[in-house]
C-alpha positions in Angstrom: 0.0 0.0 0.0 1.3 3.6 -0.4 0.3 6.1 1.1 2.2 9.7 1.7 5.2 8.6 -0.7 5.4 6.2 2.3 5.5 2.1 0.9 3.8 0.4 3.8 4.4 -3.3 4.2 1.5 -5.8 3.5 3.6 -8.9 4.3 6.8 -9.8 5.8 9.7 -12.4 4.5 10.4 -14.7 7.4 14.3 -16.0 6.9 13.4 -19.2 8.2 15.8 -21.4 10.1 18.7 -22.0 7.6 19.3 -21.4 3.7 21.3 -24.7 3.1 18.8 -26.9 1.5 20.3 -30.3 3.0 19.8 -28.9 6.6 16.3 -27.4 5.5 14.9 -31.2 4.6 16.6 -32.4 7.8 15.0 -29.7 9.7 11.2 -30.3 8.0 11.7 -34.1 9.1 12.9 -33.5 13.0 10.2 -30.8 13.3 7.6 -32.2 12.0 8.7 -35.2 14.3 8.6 -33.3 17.1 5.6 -31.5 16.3 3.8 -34.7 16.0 5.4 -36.3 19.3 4.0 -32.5 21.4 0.7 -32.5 19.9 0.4 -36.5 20.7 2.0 -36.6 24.2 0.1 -33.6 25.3 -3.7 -34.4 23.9 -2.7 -38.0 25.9 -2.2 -36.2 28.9 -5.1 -34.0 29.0 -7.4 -37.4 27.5 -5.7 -39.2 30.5 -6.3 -37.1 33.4 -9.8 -35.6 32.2 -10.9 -39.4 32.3 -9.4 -40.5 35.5 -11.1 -39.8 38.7 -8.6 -40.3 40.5 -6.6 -37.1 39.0 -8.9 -34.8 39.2 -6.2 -32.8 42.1 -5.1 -29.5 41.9 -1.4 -30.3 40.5 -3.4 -32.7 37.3 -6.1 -29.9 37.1 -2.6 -27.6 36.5 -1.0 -29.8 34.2 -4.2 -30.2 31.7 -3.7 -26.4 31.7 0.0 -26.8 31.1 -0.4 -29.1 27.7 -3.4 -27.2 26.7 -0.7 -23.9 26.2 1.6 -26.6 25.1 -0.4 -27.1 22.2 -1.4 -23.9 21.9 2.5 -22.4 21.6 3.4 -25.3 19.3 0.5 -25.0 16.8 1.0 -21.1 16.8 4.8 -21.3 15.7 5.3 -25.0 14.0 3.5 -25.3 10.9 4.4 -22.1 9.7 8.5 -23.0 10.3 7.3 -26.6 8.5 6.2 -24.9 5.5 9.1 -22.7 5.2 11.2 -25.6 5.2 9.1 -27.8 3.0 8.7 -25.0 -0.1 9.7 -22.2 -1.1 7.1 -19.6 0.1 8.3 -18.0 3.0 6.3 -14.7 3.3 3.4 -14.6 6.0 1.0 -11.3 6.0 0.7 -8.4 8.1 -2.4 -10.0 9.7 -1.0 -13.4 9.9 2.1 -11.9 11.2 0.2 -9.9 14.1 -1.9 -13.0 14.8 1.0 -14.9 15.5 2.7 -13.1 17.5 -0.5 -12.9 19.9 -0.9 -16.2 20.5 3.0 -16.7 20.8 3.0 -13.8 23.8 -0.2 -15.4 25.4 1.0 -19.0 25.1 4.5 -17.9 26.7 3.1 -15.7 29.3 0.7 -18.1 30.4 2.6 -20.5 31.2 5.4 -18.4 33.1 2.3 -17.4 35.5 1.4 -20.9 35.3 4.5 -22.2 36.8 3.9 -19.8 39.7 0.7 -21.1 40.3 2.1 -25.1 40.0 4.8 -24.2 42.2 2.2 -22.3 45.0 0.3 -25.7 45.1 3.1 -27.6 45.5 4.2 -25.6 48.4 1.0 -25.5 50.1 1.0 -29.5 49.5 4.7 -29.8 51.6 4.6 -27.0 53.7 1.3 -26.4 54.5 -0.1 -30.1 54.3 -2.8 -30.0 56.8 -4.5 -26.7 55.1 -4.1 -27.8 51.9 -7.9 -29.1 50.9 -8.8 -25.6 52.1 -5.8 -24.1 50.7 -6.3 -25.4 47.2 -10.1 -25.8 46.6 -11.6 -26.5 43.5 -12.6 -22.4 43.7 -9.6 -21.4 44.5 -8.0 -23.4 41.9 -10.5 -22.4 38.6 -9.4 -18.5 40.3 -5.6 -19.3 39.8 -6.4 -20.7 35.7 -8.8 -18.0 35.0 -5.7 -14.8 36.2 -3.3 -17.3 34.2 -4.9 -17.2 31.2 -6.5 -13.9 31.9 -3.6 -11.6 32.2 -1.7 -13.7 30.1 -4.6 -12.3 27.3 -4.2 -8.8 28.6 0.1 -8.3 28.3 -1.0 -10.3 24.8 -3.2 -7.7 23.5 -1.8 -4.7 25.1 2.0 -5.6 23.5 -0.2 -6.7 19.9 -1.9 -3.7 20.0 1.1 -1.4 20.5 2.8 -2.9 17.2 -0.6 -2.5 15.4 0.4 1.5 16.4 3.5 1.2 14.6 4.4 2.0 10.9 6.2 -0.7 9.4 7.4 1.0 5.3 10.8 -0.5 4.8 13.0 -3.7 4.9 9.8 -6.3 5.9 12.3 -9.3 5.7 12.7 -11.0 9.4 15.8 -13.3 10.4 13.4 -15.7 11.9 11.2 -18.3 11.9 8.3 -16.8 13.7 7.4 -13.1 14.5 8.7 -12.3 17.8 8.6 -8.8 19.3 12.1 -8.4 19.8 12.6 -9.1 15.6 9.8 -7.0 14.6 10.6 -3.9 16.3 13.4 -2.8 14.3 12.0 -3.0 11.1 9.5 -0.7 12.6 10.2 3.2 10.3 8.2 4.7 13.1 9.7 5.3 17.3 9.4 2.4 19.2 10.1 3.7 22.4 6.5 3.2 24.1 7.1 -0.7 22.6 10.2 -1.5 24.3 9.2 0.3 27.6 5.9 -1.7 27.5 7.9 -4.9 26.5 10.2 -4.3 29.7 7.5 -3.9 31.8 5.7 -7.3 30.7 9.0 -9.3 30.9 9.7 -7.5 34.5 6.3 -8.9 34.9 5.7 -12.0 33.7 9.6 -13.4 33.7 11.2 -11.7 36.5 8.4 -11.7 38.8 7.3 -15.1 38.3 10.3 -16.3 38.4 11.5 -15.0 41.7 8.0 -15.9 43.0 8.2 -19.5 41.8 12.1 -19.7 43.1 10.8 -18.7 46.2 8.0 -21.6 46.9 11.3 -23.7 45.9 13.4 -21.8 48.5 10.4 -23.4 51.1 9.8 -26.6 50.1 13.8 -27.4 49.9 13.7 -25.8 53.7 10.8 -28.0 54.4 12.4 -31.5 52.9 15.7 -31.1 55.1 13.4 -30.7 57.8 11.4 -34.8 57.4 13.6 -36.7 59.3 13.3 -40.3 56.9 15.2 -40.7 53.8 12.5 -42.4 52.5 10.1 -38.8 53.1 12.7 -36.8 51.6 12.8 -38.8 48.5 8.7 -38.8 48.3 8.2 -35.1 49.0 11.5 -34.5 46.3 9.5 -36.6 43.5 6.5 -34.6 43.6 8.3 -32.0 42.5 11.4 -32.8 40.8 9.5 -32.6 37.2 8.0 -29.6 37.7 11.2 -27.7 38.6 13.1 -29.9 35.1 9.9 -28.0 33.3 10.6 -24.7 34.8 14.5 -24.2 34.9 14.3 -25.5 30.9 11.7 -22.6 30.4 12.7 -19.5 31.6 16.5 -20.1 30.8 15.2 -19.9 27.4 12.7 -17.1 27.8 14.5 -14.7 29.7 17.4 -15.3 27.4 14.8 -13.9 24.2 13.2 -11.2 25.9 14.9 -9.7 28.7 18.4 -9.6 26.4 18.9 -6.0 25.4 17.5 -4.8 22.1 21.8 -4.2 21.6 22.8 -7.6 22.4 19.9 -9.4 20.8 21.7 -11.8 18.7 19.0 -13.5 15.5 20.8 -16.5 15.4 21.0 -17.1 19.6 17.2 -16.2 19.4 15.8 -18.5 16.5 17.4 -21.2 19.3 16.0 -19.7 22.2 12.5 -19.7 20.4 13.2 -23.5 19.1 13.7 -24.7 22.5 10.3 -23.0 24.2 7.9 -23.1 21.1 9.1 -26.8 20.4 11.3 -28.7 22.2 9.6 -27.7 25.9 6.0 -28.8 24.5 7.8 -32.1 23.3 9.6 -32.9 26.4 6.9 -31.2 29.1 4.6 -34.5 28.8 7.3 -36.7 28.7 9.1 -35.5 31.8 5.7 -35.8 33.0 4.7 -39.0 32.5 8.0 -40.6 32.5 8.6 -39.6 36.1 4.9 -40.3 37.6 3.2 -43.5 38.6 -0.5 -42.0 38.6 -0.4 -40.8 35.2 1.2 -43.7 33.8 -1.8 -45.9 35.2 -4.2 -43.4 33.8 -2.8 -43.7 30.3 -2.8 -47.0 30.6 -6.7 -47.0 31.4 -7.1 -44.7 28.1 -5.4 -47.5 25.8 -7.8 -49.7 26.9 -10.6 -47.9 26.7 -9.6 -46.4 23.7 -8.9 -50.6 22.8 -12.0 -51.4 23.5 -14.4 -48.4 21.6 
């Protein structure tokens, strides 16, 4: 479109992952593997648990949440990066572009509160075991999802709609596979000042925040496990959370690396990585750390084969 002697972009060019054509075949086949393997592992887990009775517990009700965002993040950024590497067209429009980008933020922001919210109930299971049916009622529970995926939506639509505000006229190629905030921005012709101050104040938020918050349930359950005097309750009390803090370390190392790196230092390749690891390999690996690790959900997936067997 032109408008004022101004070219305004329609579409954007995303780079993709790599340019050597050998890699880009290899690439379609262990994404589209892994894609595959998250959308599988996570419908299971949130088949499994919904059907068993038996799981219906606050930390189950938080992990149906966790592998609904799962598939959320990985459907958002996958089959776009699978068609770049399967043919040659490698633009994706303004709209498509923008939508992207909001689910990507809400997926990834979700889940960060999300962690703080898994890591609250396991606290309250260890520390606080006698309050913990009151603690952690089924209202108190549906509260925690709704501000996960509420405010998540919010920083979503508030950071979306700020971009929507800028003017985008010149170089519309991005050196990525996905639109990201931190590679859209500069290629924006217009001041992007109120974006990056708005982009601080959501990663403050939702990275930095969270994280300390979630570190600091860890800081009293760790306390807490010294303190049981059997091996044999240490170990117990340790597995219940063990996965849950494999999930969260993987996470933010990779999140906090994308977003909260300055706009300077922001390195394309470093970042097409970063965003590999949480858009992909974390969905992938989140049920299997899961499952691999837990008796409960085992059995209930076992029950699912066979009732899935026997329909």
């Amino acid at each position: 479109k032109v408008m004022n002697n101004q070219t305004f972009v329609t579409e954007f060019i995303l780079k993709g992952l790599t340019e050597i054509p050998q890699f880009q075949v290899l690439f379609f086949i262990l994404f589209l593997f892994l894609y595959t393997i998250a959308l599988i592992g996570n419908s299971l887990i949130v088949a499994a648990i919904s059907l068993s009775l038996g799981l219906h517990t606050p930390m189950y009700f938080f992990l149906v949440n966790l592998a609904l965002l799962d598939v959320i993040c990985t459907c958002t950024s996958v089959p776009k990066l699978l068609q770049i590497l399967g043919g040659e067209d490698k633009t994706i429009s303004f709209g498509g572009c923008m939508t992207q980008l909001y689910f990507l933020t809400w997926s990834v922001a979700a889940e960060l509160l999300l962690f703080t919210a898994m890591a609250y109930d396991r606290y309250v299971a260890i520390c606080q075991p006698l309050h913990y049916s009151k603690m952690m009622s089924k209202q108190v529970c549906v509260s925690l999802a709704v501000a996960v995926w509420g405010i998540s939506a919010f920083g979503a639509t508030t950071n979306t709609s700020l971009l929507l505000r800028l003017s985008f006229c010149g170089p519309n190629v991005i050196d990525h596979f996905l639109c990201e905030i931190p590679s859209l921005l500069p290629l924006s012709c217009s001041s992007t000042y109120v974006n990056d101050i708005m982009t601080i104040v959501a990663d403050i938020f939702f990275a930095v925040l969270n994280f300390l918050l979630t570190m600091l349930s860890y800081g009293f359950i760790i306390f807490s496990i010294m303190a049981i005097q059997t091996t044999e309750g240490k170990k117990r009390a340790f597995s219940t959370c063990s996965s849950h803090l494999i999930v969260v370390t993987m996470y933010y190392s990779t999140v906090i690396y994308v977003y909260l790196s300055p706009g300077s230092s922001y390195s394309p390749d470093k970042g097409k990585i970063m965003a590999v690891l949480y858009s992909t390999v974390s969905p992938t690996l989140n049920p299997l750390i899961y499952t691999l690790r837990n008796k409960d959900v085992k059995r209930a997936l076992k029950k699912l084969f066979i009732f899935l067997k026997e329909k």
